[in-house]
N, C-alpha and C positions, 0 to 999 in steps of 0.2 A: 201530165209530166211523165208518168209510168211507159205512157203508151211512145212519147215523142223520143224516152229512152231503152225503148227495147227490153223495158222490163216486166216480166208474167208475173205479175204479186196482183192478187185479190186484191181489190179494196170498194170498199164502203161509204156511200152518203147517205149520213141520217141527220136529222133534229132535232135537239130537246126537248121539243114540245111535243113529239111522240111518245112521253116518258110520262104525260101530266098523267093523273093519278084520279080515280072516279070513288070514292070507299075506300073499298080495300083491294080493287083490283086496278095493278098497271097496267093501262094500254100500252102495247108496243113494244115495250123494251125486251119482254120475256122471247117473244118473235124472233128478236135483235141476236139474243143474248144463244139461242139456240142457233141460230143460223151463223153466227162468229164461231161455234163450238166445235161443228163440222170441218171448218178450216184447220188447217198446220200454220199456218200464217197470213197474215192480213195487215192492212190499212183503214183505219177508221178515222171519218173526216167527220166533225158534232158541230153543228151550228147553233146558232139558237140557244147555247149553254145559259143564257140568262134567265132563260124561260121557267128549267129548273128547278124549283125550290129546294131540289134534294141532289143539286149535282153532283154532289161529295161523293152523296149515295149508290148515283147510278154508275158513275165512274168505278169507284169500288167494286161493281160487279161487272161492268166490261173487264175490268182489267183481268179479274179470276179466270174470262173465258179462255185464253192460250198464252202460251208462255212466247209466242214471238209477235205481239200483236203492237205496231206503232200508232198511236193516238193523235189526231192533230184537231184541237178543237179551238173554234172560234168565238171571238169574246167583244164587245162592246170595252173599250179602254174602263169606262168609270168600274162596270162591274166586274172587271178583272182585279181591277188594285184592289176592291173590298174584299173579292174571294179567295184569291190566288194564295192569301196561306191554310185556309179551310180545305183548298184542291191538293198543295204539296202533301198534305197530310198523309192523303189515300192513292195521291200520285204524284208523283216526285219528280219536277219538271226539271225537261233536258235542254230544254231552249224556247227563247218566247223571241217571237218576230213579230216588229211591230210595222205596220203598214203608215210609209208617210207622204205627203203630200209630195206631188213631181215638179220635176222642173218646168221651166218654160218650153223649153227643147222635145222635153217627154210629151208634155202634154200638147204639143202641137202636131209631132207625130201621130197621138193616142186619138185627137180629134179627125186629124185627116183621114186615118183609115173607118173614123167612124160616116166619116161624107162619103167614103168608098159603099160603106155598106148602105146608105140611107139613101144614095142617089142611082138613079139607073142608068144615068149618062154621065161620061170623064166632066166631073164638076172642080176647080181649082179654085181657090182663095186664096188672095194675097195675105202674108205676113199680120197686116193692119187687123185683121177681123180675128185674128187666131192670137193677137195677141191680146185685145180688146177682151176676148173671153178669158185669156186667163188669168189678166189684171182683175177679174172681179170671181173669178172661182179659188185666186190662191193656190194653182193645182190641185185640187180635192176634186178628184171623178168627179162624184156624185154631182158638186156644182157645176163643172165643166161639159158635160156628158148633158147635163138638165137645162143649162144656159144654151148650149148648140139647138138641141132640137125647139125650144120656144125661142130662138133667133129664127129659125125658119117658118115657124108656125110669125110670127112678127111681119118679116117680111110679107106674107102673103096674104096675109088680113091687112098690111097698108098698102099692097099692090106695089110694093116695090118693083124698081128695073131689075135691082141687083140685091144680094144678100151681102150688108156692110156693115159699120160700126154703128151706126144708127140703130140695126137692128136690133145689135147686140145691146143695147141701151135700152130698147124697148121693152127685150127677155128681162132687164137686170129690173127694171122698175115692174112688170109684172109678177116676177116672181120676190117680188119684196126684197131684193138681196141688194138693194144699193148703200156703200156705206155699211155693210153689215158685219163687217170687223170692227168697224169704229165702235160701231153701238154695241156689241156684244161685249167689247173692249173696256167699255168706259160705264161696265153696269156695276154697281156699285156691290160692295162683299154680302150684304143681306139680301140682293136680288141673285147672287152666285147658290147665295146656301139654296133660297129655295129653288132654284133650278137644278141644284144637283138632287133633291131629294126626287124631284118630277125625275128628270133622268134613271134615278135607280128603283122607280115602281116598275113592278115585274107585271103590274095588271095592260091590256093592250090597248088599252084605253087614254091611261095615265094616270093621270091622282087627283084625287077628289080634297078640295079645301079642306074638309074635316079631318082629314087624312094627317093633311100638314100642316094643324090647329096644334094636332095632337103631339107630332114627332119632333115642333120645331118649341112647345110650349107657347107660341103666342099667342096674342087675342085675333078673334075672328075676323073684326075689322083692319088689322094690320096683314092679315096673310090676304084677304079679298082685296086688296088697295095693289097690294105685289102683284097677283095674280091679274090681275085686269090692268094694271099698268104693262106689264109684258106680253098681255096680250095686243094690248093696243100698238106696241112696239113692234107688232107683228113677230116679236118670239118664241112666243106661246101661241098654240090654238087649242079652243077648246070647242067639247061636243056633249051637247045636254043629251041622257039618257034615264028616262023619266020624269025624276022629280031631282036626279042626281048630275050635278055638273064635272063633268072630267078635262085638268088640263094635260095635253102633252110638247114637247119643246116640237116647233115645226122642224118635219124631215130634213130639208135643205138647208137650216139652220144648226143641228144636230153637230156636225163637225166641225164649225166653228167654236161653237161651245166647250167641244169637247177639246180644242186643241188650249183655248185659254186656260181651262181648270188644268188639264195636263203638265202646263206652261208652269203653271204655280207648284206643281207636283203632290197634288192633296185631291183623291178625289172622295176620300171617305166624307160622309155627311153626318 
């Protein structure tokens, strides 16, 4: 944006997770924290802020670094509602933009030029297949973006003549996404709890039953009954590591989820 507006400002991408913490020595940040010092002014872009355990913290000393320094950090909705008055504390927000789904109109533009880049040859699709995709992505990239390319990957494991609606039926039932508003829709408020607490583990893994034995007070058999019901529902996956099981809510399901709890306006757990 800097560059498309003719403007010379420094700026910065970095990660939260450059900030994780070993003992007593932080990785990265101190790097961070010297090298902003040298500037008069700058732009600092933080991803990853969930990663954090101590964002308050690290914020706090970026901000020390210069007195003309603009901040623009990026957040996962659930873990911003839980944080965002822990963050005003030490940084005092000027504005929050929240990223939302696109239209039909958008996302068919947004597709086209993605066929611009994915193909070597002037490739067109009619209307039918670009609307097909967004009937089942909602406009949300992520599912629109991920339904295109396993529409073509479809296509060409069934030897298709052409890339059509067909295909696009093939992507929605392989990547488990058929109906997947309805079902995330119609899960019931004790299958919401425990997915928002899966949602807001910071481990990268997900959450471990015992986990959310503990946080949610129920019995063992009642959270394993959750747990393996939504996985079967294909909303959860989970992935054994030892002798320990980890669930986390599937990527391409993620924003669904997040737009229902959003919808109710609650995401603390």
């Amino acid at each position: 944006m800097l560059e498309r507006q003719g403007v010379d400002l420094p700026y910065r991408h970095h990660s939260a997770t450059e900030f994780i913490e070993q003992g007593e020595h932080e990785l990265g940040i101190h790097e961070i924290l010297d090298e902003l010092e040298e500037l008069d002014t700058a732009i600092l872009i933080l991803d990853d802020c969930e990663q954090d355990k101590r964002i308050d913290h690290s914020l706090e000393k970026i901000r020390g670094c210069l007195d003309d320094l603009l901040i623009i950090t990026a957040w996962p909705p659930e873990h911003w509602r839980v944080e965002q008055d822990r963050i005003n504390d030490v940084l005092p927000l000027s504005q929050e933009i929240t990223l939302n789904t696109l239209t039909e109109t958008n996302t068919t533009d947004a597709l086209r030029i993605a066929v611009e880049i994915y193909s070597s040859e002037d490739v067109e699709f009619g209307p039918e297949l670009y609307s097909a995709i967004y009937a089942s992505s909602f406009g949300i990239p992520l599912l629109f973006h991920e339904l295109l390319r396993e529409t073509f990957r479809q296509s060409f494991l069934g030897d298709l003549d052409e890339v059509d609606v067909e295909a696009v039926q093939g992507a929605v039932e392989k990547l488990h996404l058929d109906s997947i508003r309805d079902r995330v829709y119609s899960l019931s408020e004790k299958k919401i709890l425990v997915l928002k607490h899966v949602l807001l583990s910071r481990h990268p893994k997900g959450q471990r039953p015992s986990e959310l034995v503990e946080r949610l007070s129920r019995d063992k058999s009642t959270v394993s009954y959750h747990l393996q019901s939504l996985a079967d529902d294909r909303i959860l996956e989970k992935e054994k590591q030892g002798r320990s099981v980890f669930y986390r809510v599937r990527e391409l399901v993620k924003p669904v989820l997040q737009q229902r709890i959003e919808k109710e306006g609650e995401f603390r757990a």
